[in-house]
N, C-alpha and C positions, 0 to 999 in steps of 0.2 A: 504494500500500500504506500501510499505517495506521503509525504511530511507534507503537512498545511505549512501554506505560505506565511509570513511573519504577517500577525495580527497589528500591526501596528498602519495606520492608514497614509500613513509616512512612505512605506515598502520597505521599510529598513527594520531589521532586527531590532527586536529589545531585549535588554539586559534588566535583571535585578539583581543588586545585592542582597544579600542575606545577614542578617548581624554575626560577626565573626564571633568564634565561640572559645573561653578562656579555661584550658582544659585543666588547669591549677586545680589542686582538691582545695586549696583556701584561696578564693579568686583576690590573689590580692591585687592586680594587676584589674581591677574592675573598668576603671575609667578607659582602660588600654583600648576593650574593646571596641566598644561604643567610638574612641577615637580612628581607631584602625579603619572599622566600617566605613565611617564619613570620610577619611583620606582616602579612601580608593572607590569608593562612589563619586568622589569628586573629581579628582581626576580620571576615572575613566569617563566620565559626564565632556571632558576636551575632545576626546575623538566624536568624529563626522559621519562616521558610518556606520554607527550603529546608536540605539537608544540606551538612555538609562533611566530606570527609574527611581522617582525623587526618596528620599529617605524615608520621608515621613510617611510615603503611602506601603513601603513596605513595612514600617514600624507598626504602623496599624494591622497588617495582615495575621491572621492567627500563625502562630509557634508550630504546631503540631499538622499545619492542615501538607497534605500528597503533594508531591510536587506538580501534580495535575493543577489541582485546585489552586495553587498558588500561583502557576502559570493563569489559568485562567481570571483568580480575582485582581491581578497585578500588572495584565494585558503584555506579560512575561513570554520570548521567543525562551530564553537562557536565563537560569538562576548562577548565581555564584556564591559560591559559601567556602567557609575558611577556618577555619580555628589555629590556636597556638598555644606554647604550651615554654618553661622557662628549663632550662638545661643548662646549670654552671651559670658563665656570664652570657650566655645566648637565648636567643626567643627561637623556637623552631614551628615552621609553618605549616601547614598543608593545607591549596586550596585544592577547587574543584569546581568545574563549569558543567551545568547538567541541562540536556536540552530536556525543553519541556514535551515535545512534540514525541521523543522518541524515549521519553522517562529512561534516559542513560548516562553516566558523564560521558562528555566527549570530549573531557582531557582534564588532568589533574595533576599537581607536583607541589615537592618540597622545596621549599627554600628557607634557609638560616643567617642567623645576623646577628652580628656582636649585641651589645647591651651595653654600650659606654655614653652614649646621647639620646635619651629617649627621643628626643624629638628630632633629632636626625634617621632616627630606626623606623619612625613613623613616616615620613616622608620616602626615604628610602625604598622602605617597604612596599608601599601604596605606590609607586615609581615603578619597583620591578614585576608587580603582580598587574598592575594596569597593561603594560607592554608587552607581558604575556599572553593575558586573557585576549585582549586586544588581536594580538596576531593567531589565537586558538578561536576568537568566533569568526572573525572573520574566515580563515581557513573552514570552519562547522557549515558554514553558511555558502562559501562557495561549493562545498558535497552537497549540500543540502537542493542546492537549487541544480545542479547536474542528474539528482533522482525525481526532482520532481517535472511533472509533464508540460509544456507550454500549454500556457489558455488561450493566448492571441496568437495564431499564427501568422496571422496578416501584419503582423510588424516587420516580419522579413520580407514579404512582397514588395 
């Protein structure tokens, strides 16, 4: 069966962030996360070619709901979610971009990083997961639109 085209009336992909999740058994790093999330919603919110959606409409979304539904309430092509976790002086990462269409991730990875300027770690951070994700939807989207069937074929006439 074909992936439905990006719901957005744009034509262009949408993204959501997910609130990044602070795997610490005593979160003491709380603010961290809620930071992290907004740095990399915001920054990826710079790139053109694809959508993001605003914080606040994800913050409102339920916690628990499928990643169906979340696509759906969030008008979500691609979710992303993240958590991290403190190891010595390093924060280590793992995010993952999961299409909605096909309830699968279509790419996921780790990355680590010192712990000496928190607020260089947060930039940083949100720098190299944005440039990522970035070049993994776009790549999702290019597959994506090679399986699915043309509706206009008179655009090539």
């Amino acid at each position: 069966a074909a992936v439905p085209a990006p719901k957005s009336p744009h034509g262009r992909a949408t993204l959501a962030v997910r609130p990044f999740e602070d795997r610490a058994l005593h979160a003491e790093a709380d603010g961290l996360a809620s930071l992290l999330t907004d740095e990399v919603t915001t920054t990826l919110a710079y790139w053109r070619t694809f959508l993001v959606v605003s914080r606040q409409a994800v913050a409102g979304a339920a916690t628990d709901a499928s990643v169906a539904e979340l696509g759906a309430n969030l008008r979500a092509d691609y979710l992303l979610h993240g958590s991290f976790r403190r190891a010595g002086g390093a924060l280590k990462f793992h995010i993952a971009l999961t299409s909605v269409a096909e309830n699968s991730e279509v790419w996921s990875d780790r990355l680590t990083c010192d712990t000496d300027d928190m607020v260089d770690v947060e930039e940083e951070v949100a720098s190299q997961i944005s440039m990522l994700v970035a070049q993994q939807l776009q790549a999702a989207e290019a597959r994506r639109m090679t399986r699915e069937p043309e509706e206009d074929w008179t655009i090539w006439v």
